[in-house]
Backbone as a printed PyTorch tensor [residue, N CA C, xyz], in Angstrom:
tensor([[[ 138.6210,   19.9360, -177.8070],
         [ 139.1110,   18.6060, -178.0830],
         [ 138.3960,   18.0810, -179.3240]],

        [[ 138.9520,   17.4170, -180.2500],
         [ 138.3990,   17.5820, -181.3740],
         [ 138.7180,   15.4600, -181.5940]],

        [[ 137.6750,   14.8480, -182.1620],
         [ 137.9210,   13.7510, -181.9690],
         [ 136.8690,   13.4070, -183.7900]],

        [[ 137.3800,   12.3400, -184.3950],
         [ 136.7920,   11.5990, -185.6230],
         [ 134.8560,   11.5790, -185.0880]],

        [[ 134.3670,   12.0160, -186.4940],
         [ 132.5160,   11.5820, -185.4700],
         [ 132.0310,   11.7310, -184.6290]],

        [[ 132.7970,   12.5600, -183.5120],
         [ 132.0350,   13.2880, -182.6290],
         [ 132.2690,   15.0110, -182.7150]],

        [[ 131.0850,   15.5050, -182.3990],
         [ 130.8530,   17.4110, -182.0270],
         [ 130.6540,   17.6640, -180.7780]],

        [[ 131.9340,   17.9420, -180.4880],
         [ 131.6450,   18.5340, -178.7880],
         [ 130.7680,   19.7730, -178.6200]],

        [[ 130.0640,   19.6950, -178.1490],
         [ 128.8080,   20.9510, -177.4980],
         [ 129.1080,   21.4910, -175.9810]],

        [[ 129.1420,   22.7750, -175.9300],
         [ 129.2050,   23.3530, -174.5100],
         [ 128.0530,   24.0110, -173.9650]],

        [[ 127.0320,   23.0760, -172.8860],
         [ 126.1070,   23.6010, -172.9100],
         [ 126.1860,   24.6700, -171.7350]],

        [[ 125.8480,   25.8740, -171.3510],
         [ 125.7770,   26.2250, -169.9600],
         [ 124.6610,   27.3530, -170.1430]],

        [[ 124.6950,   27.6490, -168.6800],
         [ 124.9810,   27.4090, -167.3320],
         [ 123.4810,   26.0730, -166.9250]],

        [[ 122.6170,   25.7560, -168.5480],
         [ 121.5050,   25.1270, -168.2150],
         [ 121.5400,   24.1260, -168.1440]],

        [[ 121.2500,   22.9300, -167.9170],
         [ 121.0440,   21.6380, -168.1100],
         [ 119.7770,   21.1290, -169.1640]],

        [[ 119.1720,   22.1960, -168.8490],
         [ 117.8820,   21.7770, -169.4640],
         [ 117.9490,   20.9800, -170.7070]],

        [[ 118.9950,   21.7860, -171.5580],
         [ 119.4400,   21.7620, -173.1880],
         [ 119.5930,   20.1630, -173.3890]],

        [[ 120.1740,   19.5440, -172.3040],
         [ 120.2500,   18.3290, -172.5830],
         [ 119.3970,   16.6580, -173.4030]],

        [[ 118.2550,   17.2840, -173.1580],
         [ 117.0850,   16.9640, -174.1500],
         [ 117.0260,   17.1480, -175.4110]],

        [[ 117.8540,   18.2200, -175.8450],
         [ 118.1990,   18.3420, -177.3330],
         [ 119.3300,   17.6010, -178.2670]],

        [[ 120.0650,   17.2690, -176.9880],
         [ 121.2500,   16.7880, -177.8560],
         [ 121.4260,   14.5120, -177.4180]],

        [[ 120.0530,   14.3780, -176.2280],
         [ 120.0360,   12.9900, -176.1080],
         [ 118.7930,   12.6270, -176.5700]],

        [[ 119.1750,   11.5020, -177.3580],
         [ 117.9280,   10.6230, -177.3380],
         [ 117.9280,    8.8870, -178.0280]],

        [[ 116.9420,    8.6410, -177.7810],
         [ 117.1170,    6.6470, -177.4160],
         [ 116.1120,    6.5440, -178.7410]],

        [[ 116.1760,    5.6110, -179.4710],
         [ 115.4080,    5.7610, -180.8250],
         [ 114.4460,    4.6910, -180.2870]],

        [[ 114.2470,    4.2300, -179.1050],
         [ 113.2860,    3.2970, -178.7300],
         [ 113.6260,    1.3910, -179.3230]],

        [[ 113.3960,    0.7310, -178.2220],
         [ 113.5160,   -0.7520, -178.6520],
         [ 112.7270,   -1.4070, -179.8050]],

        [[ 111.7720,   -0.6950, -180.6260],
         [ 111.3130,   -1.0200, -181.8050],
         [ 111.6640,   -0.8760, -182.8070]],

        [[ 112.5180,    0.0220, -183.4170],
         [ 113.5440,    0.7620, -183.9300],
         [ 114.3970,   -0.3950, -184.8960]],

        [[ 114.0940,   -0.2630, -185.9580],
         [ 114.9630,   -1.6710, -186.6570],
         [ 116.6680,   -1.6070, -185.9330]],

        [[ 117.3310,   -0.7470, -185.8590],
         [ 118.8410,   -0.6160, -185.2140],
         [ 118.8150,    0.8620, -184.2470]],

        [[ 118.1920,    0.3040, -183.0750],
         [ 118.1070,    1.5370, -182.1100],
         [ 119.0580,    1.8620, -181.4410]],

        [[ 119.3010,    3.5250, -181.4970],
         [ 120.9020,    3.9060, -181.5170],
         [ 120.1700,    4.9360, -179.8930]],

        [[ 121.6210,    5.0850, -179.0830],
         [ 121.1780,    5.8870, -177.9430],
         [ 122.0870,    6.8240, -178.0560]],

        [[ 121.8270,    8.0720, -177.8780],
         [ 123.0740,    9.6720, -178.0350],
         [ 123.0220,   10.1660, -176.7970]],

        [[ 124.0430,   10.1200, -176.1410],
         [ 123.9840,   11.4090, -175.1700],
         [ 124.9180,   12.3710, -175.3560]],

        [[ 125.6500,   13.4780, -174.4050],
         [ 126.7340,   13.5430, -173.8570],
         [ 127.7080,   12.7850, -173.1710]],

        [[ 128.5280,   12.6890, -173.2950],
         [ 129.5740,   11.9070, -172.9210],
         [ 130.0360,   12.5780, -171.6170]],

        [[ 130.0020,   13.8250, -171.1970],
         [ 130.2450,   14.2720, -169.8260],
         [ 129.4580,   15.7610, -169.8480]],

        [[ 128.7550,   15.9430, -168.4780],
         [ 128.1230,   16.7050, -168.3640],
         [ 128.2180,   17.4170, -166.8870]],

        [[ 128.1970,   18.6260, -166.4180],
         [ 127.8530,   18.6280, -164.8840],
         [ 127.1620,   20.5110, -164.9260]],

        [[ 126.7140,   20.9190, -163.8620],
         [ 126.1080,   21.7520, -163.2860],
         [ 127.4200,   22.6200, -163.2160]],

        [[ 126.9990,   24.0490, -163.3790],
         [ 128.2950,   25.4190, -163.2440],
         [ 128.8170,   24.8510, -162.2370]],

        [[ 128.1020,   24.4490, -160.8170],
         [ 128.8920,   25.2340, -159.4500],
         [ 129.7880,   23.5350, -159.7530]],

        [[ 129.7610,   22.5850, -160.6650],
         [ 130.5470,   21.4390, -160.6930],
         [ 130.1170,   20.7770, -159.2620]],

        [[ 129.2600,   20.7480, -159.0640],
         [ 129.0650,   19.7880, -157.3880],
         [ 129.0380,   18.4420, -157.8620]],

        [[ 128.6810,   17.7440, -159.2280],
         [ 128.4500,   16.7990, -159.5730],
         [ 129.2250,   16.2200, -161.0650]],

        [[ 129.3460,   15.1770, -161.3510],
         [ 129.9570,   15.1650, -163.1920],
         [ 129.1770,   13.6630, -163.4620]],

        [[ 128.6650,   13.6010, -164.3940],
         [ 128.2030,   12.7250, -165.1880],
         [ 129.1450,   11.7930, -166.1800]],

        [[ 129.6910,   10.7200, -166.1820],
         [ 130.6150,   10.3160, -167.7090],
         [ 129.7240,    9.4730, -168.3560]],

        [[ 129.1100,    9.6020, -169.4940],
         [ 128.6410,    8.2370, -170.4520],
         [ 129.7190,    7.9170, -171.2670]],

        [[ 130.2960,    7.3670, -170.5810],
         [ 131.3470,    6.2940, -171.6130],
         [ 131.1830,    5.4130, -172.7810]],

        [[ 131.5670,    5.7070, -173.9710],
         [ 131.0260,    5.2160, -175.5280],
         [ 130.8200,    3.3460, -174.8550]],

        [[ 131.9970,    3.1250, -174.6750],
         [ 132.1600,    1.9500, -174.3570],
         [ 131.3230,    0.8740, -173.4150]],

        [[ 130.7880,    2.0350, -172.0100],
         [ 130.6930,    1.1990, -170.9060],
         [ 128.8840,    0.7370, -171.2170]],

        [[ 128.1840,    0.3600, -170.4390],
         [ 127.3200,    0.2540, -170.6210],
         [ 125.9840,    0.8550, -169.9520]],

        [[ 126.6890,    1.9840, -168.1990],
         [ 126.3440,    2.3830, -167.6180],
         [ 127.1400,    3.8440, -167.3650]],

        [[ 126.1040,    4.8170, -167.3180],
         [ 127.1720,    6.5030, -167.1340],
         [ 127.4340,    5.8850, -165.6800]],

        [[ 128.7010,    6.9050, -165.0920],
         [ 128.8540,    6.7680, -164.0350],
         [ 128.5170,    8.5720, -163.2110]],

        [[ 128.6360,    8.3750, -162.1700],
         [ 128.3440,    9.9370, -161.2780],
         [ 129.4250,   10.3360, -160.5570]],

        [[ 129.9410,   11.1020, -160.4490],
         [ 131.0150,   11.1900, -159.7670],
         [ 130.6950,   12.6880, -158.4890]],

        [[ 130.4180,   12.2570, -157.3340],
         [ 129.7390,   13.6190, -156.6290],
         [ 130.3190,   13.3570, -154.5520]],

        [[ 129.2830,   14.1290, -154.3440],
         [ 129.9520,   14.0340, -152.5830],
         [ 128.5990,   12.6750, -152.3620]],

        [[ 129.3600,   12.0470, -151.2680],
         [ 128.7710,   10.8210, -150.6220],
         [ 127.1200,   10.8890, -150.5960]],

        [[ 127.1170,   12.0170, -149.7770],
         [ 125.6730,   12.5080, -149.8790],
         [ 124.7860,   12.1360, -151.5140]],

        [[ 124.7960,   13.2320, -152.4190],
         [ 124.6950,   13.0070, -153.3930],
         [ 124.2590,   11.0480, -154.1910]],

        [[ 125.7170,   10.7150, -154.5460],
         [ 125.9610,    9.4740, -154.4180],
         [ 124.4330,    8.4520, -153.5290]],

        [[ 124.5740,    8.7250, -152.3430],
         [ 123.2930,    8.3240, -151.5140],
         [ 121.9960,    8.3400, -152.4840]],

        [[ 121.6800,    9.3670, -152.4780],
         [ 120.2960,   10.0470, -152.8700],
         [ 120.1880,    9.3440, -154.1500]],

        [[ 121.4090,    9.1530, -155.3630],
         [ 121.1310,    8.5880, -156.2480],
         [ 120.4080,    7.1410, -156.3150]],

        [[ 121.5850,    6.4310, -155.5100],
         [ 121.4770,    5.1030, -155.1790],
         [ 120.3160,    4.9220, -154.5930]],

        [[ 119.7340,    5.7470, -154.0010],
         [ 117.6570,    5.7180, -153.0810],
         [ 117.4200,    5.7590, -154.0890]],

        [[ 117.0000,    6.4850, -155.1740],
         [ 115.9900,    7.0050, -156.1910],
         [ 115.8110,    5.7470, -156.3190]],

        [[ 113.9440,    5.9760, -156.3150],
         [ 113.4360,    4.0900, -156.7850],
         [ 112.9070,    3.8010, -158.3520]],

        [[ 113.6790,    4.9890, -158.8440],
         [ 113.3690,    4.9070, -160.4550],
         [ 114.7890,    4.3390, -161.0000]],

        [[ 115.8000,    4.4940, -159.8920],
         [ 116.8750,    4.3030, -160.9200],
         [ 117.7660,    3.1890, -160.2320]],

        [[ 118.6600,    2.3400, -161.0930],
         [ 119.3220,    1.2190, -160.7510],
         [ 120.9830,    1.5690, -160.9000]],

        [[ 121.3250,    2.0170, -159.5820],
         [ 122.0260,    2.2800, -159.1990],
         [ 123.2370,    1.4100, -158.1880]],

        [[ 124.3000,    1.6930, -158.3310],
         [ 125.2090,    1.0890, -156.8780],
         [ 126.4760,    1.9610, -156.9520]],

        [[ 126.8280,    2.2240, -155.0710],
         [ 127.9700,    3.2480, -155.1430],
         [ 129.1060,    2.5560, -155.7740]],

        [[ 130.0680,    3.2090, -156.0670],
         [ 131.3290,    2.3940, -156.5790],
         [ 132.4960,    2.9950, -155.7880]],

        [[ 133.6170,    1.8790, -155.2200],
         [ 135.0680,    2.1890, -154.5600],
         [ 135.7560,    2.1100, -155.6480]],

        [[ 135.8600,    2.2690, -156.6450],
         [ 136.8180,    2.2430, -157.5150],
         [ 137.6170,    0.7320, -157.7120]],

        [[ 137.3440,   -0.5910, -157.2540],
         [ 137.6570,   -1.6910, -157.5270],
         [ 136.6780,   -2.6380, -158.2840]],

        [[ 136.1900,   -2.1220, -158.6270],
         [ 134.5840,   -2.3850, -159.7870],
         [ 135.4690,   -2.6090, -160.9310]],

        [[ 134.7080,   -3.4370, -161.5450],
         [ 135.6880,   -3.6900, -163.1030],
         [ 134.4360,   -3.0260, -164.2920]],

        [[ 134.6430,   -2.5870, -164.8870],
         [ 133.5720,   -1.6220, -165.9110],
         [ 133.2490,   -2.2010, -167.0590]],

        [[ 133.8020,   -3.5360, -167.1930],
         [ 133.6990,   -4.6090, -168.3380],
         [ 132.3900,   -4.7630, -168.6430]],

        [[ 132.0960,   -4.9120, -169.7040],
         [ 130.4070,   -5.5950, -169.8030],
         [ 130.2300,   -6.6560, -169.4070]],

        [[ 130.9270,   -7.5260, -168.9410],
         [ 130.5580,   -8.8480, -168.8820],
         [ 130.8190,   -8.6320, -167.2830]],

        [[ 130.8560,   -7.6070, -166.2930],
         [ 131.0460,   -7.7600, -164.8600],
         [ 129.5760,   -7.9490, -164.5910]],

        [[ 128.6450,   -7.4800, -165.3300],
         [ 127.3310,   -6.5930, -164.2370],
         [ 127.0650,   -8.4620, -164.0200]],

        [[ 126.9410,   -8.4870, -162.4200],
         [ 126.1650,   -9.6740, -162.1160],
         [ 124.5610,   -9.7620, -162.0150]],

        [[ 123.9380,   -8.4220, -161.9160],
         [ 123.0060,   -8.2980, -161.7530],
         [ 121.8650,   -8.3270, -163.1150]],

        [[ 122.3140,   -8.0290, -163.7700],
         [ 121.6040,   -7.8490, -165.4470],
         [ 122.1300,   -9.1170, -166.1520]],

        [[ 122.7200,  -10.1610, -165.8530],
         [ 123.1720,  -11.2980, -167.0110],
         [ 121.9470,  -11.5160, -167.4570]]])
């Protein structure tokens, strides 16, 4: 898929690589820019990652379980989604 300003990369079967191709130029940064992948997941696909150019949060897309475990992690700020979530920037009630 070939798109204006972006290089699609196929990383496999590692994840690791992913460190090479993201990074956050830090909040000191006169215009700090953040890169990731835009979608990512593991061979056996148990899981998919989307960073959406647009949104302001990747989303996860995995089994309930999964999903769970994310939403525990006490490093990360998380909530499951039913798909009636609006993805707008101006929804998050929690970050205004």
């Amino acid at each position: 898929m070939a798109h204006p300003h972006r290089r699609p990369r196929s990383l496999e079967p590692d994840l690791r690589p992913l460190g090479t191709v993201a990074h956050y130029d830090g909040a000191d940064a006169p215009f700090p820019q953040t890169q990731s992948p835009s979608l990512f997941w593991p061979a056996d696909r148990a899981w998919c990652v989307a960073t959406e150019i647009d949104f302001n949060s990747p989303l996860v897309a995995a089994t309930a379980a999964a999903v769970d475990d994310v939403v525990a992690h006490p490093l990360l700020e998380a909530l499951p989604l039913t798909g009636a979530e609006s993805l707008r920037h101006d929804a998050d009630t929690i970050n205004r």
